[in-house]
Backbone bond lengths (Angstrom), bond angles and torsions (degrees), N, CA, C in turn:
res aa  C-N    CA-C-N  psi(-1)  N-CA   C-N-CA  omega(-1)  CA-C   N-CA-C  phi
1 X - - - 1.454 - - 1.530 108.93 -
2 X 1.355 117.55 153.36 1.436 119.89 -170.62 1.413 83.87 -69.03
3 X 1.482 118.25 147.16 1.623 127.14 162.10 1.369 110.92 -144.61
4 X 1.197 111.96 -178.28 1.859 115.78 162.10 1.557 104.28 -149.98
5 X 1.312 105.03 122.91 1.741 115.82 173.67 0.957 111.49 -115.08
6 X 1.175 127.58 135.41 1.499 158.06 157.78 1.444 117.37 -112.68
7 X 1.840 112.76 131.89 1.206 128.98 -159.26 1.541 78.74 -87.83
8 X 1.532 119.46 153.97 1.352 150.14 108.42 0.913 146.93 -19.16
9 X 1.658 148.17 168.44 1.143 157.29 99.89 1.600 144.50 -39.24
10 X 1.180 100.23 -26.26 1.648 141.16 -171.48 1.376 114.86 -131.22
11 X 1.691 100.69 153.63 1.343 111.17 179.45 1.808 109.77 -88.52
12 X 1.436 115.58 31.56 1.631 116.69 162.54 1.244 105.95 -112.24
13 X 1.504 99.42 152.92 1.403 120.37 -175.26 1.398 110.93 -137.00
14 X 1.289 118.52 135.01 1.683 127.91 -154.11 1.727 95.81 -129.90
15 X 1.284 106.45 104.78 1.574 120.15 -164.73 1.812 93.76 -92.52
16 X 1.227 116.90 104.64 1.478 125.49 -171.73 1.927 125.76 -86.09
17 X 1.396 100.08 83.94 1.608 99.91 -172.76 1.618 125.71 -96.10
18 X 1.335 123.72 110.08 0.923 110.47 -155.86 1.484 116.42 -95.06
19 X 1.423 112.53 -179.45 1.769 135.33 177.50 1.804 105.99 -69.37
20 X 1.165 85.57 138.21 1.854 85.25 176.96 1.346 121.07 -53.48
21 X 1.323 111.13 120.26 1.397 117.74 177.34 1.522 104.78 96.52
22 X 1.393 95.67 44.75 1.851 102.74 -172.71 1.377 97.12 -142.70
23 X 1.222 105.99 -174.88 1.530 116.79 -158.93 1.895 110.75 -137.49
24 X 1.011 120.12 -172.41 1.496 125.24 160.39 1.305 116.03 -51.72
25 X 1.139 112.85 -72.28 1.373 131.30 -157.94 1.739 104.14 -75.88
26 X 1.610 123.91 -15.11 1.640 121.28 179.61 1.090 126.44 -22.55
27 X 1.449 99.26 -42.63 1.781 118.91 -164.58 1.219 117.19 -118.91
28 X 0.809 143.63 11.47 1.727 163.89 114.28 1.575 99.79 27.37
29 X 1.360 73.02 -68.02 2.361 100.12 -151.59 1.862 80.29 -58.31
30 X 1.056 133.18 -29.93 1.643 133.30 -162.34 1.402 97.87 -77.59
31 X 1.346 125.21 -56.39 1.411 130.15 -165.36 1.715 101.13 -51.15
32 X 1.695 103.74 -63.05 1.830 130.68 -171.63 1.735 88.80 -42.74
33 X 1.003 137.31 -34.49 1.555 143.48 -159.66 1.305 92.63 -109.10
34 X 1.365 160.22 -60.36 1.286 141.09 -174.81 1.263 114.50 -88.29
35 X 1.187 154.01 -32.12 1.659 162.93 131.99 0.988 137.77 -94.80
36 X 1.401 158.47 58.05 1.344 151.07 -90.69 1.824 84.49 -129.28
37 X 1.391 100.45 -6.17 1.831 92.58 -171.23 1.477 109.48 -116.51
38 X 1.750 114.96 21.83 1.127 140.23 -175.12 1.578 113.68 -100.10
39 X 1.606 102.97 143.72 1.645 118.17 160.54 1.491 114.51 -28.61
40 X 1.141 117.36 137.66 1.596 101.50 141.86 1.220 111.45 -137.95
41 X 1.532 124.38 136.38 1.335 130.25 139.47 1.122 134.56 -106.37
42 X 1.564 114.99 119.01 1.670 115.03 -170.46 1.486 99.95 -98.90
43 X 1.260 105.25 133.15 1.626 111.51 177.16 1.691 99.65 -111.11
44 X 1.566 126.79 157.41 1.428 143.44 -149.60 1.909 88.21 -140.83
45 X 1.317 106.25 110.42 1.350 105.29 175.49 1.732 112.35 -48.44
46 X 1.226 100.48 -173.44 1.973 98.95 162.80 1.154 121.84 -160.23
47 X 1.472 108.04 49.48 1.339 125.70 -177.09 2.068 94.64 -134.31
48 X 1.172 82.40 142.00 2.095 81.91 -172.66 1.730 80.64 -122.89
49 X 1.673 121.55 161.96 0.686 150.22 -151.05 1.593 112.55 -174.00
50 X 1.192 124.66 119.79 1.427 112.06 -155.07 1.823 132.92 15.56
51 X 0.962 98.85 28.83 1.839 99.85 -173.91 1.852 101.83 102.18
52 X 1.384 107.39 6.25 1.791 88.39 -175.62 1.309 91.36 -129.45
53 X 1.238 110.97 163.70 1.811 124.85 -154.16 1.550 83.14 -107.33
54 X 1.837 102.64 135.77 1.305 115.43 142.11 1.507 118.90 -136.28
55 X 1.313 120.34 -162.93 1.693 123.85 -167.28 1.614 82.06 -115.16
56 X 1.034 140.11 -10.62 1.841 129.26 162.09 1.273 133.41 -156.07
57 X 1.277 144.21 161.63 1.225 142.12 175.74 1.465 127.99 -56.38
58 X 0.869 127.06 161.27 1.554 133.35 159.71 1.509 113.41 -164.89
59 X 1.154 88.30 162.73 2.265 105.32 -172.55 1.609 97.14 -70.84
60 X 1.249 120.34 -45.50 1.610 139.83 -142.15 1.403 128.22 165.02
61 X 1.162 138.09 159.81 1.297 123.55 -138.53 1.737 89.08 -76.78
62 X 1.302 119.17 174.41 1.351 119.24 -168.01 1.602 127.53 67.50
63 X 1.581 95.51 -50.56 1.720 107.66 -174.28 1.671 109.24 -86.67
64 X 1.522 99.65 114.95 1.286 117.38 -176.56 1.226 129.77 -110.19
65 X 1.926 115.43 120.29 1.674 95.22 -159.54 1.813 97.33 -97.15
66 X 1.279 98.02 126.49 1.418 106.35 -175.87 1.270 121.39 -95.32
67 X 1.490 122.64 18.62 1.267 126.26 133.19 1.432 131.46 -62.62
68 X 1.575 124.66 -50.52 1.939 125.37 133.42 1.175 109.82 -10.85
69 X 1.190 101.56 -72.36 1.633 100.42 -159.29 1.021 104.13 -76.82
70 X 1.130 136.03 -9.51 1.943 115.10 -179.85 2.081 73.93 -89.68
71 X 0.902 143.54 -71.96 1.373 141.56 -129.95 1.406 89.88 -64.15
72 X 1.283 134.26 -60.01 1.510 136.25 -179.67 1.393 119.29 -43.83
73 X 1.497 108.59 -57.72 1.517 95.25 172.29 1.117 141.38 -108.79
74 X 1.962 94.79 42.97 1.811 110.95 163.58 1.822 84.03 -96.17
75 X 1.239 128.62 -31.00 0.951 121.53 172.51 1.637 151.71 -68.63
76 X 1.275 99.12 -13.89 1.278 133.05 151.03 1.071 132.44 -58.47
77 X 1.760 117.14 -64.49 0.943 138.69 164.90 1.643 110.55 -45.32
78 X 1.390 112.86 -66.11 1.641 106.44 174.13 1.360 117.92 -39.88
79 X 1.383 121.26 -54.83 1.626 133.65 162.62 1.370 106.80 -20.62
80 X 0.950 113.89 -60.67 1.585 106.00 -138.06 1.551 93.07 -94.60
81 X 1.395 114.98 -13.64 1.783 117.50 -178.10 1.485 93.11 -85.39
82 X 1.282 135.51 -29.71 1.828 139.43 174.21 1.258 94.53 -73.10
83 X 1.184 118.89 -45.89 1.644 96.13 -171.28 1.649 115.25 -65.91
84 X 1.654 108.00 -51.83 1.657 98.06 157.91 1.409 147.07 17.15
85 X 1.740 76.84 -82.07 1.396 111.09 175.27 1.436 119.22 -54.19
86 X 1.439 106.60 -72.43 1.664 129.69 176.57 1.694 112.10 -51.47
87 X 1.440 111.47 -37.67 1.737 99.12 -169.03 1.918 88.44 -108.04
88 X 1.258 133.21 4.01 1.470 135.31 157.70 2.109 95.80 70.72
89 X 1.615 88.73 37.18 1.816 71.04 145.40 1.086 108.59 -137.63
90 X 1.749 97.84 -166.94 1.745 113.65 -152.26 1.661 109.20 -97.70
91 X 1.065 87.92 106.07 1.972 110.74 -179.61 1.771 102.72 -45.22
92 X 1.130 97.95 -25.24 1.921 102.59 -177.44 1.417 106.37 -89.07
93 X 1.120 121.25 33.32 1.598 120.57 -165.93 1.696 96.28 -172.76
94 X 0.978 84.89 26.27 2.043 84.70 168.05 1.346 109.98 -123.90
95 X 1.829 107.56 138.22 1.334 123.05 -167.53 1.729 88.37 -102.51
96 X 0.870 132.68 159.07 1.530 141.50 168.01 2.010 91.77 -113.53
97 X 1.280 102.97 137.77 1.554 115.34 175.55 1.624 106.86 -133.11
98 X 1.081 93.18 97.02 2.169 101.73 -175.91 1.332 115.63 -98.11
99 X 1.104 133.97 114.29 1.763 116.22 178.15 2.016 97.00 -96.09
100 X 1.108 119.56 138.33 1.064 129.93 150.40 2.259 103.96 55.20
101 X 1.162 96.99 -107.56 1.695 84.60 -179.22 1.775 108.86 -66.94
102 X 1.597 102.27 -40.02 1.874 79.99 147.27 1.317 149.13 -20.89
103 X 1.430 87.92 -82.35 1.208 112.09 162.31 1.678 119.22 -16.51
104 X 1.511 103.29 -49.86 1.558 111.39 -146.90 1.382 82.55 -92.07
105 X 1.172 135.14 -54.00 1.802 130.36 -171.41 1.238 110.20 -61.96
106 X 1.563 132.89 -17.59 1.525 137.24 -169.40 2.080 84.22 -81.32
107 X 1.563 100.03 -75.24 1.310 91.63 175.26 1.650 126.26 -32.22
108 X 1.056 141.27 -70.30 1.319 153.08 163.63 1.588 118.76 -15.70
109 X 1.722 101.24 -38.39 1.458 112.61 161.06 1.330 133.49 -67.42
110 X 1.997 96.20 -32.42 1.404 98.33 -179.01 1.737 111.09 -100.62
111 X 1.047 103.02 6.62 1.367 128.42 162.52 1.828 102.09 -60.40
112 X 1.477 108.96 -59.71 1.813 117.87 -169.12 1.334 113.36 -93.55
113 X 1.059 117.82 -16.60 1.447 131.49 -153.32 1.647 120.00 -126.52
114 X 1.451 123.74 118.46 1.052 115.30 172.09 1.141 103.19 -91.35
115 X 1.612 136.97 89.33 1.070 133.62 179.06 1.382 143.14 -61.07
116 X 1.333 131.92 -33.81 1.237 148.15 162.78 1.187 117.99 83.08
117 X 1.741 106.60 29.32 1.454 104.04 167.49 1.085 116.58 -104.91
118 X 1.961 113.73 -170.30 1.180 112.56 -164.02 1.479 116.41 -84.99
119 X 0.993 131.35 -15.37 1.713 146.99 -163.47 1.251 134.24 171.45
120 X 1.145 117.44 125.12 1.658 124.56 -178.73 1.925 109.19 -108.12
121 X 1.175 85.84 114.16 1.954 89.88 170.77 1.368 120.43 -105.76
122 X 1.250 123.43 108.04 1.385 133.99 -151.71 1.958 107.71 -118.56
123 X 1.130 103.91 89.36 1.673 111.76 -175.48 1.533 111.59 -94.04
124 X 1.522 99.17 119.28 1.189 96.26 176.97 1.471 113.59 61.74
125 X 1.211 109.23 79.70 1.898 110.49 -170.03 1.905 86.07 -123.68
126 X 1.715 86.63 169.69 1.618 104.66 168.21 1.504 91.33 -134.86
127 X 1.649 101.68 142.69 1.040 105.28 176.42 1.657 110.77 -94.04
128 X 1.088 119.58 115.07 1.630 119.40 -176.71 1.258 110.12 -94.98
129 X 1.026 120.32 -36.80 1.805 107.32 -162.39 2.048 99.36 -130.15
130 X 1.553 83.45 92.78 2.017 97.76 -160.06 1.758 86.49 -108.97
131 X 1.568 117.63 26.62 1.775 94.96 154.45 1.552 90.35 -144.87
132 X 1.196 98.22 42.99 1.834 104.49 166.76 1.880 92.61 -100.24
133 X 1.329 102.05 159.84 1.241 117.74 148.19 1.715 142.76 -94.90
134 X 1.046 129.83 108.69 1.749 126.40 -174.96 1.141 94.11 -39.52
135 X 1.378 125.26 160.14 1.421 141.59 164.24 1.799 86.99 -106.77
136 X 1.320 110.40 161.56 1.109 141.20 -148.84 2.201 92.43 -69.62
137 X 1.389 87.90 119.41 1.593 81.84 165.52 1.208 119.59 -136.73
138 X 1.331 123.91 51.68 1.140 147.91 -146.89 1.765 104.54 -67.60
139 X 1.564 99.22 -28.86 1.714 90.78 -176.97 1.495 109.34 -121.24
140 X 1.347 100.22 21.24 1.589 114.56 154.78 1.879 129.53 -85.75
141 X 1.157 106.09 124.63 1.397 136.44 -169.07 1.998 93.83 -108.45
142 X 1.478 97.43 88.31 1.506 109.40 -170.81 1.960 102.84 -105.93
143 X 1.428 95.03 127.49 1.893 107.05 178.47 1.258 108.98 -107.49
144 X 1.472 123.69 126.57 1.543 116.28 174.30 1.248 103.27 -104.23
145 X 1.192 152.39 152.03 1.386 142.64 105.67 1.469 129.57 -102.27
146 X 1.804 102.78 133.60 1.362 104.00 -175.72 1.504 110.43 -141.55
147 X 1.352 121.49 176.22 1.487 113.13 -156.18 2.295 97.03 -124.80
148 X 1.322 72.05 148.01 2.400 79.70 -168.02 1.320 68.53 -61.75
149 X 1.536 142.78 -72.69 1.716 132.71 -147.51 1.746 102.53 -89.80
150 X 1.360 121.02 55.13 1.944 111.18 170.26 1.538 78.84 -73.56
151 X 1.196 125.35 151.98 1.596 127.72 133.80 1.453 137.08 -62.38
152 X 1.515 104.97 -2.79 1.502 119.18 -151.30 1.794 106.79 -134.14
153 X 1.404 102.58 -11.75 1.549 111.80 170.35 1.769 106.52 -147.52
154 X 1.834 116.60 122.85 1.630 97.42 166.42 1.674 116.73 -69.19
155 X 1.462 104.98 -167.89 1.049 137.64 151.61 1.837 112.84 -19.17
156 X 1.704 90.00 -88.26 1.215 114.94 172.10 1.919 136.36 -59.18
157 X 1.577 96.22 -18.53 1.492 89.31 176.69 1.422 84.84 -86.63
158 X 1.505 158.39 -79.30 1.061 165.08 -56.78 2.184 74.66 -129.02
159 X 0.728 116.38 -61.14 1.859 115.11 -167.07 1.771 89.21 -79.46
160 X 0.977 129.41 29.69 1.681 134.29 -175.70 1.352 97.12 -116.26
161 X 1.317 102.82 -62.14 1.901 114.72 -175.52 1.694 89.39 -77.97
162 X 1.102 130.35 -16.11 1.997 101.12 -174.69 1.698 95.35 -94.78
163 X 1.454 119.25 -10.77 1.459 101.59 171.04 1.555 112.80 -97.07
164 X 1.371 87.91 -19.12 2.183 83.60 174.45 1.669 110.14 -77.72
165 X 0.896 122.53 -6.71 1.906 139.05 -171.44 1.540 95.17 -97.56
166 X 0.777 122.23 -45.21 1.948 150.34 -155.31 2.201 96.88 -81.15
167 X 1.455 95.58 -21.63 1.205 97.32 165.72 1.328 127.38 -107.73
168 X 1.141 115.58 -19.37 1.666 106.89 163.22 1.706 118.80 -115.48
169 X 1.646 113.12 -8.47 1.618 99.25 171.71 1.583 106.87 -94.98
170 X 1.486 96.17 163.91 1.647 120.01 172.08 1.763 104.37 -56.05
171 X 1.521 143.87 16.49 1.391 148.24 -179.97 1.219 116.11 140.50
172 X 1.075 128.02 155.99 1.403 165.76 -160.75 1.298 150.11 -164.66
173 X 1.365 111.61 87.92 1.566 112.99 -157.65 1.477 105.35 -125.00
174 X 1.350 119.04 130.76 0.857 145.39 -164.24 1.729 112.07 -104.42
175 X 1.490 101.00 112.24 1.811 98.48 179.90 1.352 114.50 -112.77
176 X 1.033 152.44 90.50 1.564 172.08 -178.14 1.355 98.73 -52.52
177 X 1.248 125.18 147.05 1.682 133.50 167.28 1.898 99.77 -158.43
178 X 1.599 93.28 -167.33 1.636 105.83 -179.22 1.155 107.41 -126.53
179 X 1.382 125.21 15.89 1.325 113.41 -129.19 2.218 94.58 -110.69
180 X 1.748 102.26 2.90 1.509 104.66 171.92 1.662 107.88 81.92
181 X 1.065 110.31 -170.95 1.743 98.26 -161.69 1.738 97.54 -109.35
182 X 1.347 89.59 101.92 1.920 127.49 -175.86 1.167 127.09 -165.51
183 X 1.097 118.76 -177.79 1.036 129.58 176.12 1.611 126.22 -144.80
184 X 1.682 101.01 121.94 1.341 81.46 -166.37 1.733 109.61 -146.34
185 X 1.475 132.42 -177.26 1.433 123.56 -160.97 2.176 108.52 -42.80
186 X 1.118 94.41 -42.88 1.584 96.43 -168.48 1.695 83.36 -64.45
187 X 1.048 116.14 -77.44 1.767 97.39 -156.41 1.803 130.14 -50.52
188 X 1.662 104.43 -12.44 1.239 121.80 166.10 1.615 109.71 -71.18
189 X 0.828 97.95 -49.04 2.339 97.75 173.53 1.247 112.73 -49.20
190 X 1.733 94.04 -47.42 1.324 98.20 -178.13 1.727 132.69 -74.17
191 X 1.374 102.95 -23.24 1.635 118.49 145.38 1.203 125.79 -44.71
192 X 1.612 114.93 -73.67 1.611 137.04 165.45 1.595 99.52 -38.08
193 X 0.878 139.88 -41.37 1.517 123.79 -167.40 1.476 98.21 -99.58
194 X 1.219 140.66 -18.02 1.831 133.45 164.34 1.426 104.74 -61.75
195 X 1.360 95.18 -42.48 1.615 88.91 -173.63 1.096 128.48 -83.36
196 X 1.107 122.62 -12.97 1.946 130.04 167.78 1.435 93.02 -90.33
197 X 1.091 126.94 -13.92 1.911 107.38 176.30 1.115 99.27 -94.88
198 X 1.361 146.83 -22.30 1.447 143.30 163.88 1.188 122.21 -49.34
């Protein structure tokens, strides 16, 4: 998969998935602000959608073809265990950072995958596939943030997926804002401070 890695300081690695119509590098400026002495790998979806890149298909906004998404994030998942290998870090010490269609393929993984990393940060997610079961994420330390006004996730699905997550990872914390489906200085503090208390 197209990616971009950058070595570290530290033995964490911040696997970078971006929002539709985003790139590798989107979320960068997030990592430099929550670990600046951290891995990065930016992964580049490979599915186009009117001219803008995502990690899966869909009919229309909402309508999700979940044949993509199962194919993408068995494909992902392989990715990011090759990359491991190839750039020589530790798969047990990787945070996944998804904004929005991120978001949704990071989930989808931990949906298939007992992964065995250290944390998944999931901004602004939709929960699509709510009569699947998580596979075991027992040593995952999982962050949601989502907004009372996203247009694209309620209230209620968003505290749906943090109690269905809430049953197979090691935590689950849930950070609420107003702030609509973004990202912005308050929800970055509020990242930066999960992750030094972790």
């Amino acid at each position: 998969m197209h990616h971009i890695f950058e070595k570290g300081k530290n033995d964490h690695t911040f696997v970078l998935l971006h929002g539709t119509g985003g790139n590798e590098t989107d979320l960068m400026p997030l990592v430099k602000y929550i670990d600046p002495n951290a891995n990065i790998l930016g992964v580049r979806g490979d599915v186009i959608e009117n001219g803008m890149v995502r990690f899966f298909e869909r009919y229309g906004v909402g309508k999700y073809n979940l044949e993509s998404l199962e194919r993408e994030a068995n494909k992902l998942y392989e990715f990011i265990v090759f990359a491991s290998k190839k750039y020589g870090f530790d798969f047990n010490k990787v945070y996944l950072l998804g904004f929005s269609n991120g978001a949704n393929i990071a989930i989808a993984m931990l949906h298939r995958f007992s992964m065995h990393i250290k944390g998944a940060y999931l901004l602004s997610p939709v929960f699509i596939e709510r009569d699947r079961m998580f596979a075991d994420q027992s040593s995952v330390d999982i962050i949601i943030t989502a907004s009372s006004n996203d247009p694209f996730a309620t209230d209620e699905e968003v505290i749906e997926l943090a109690e269905a997550l809430d049953k197979s990872a090691k935590s689950v914390d849930l950070y609420k804002h107003n702030f609509g489906h973004t990202v912005n200085q308050v929800i970055l503090d509020d990242l930066k401070d999960a992750y030094f208390k972790g």
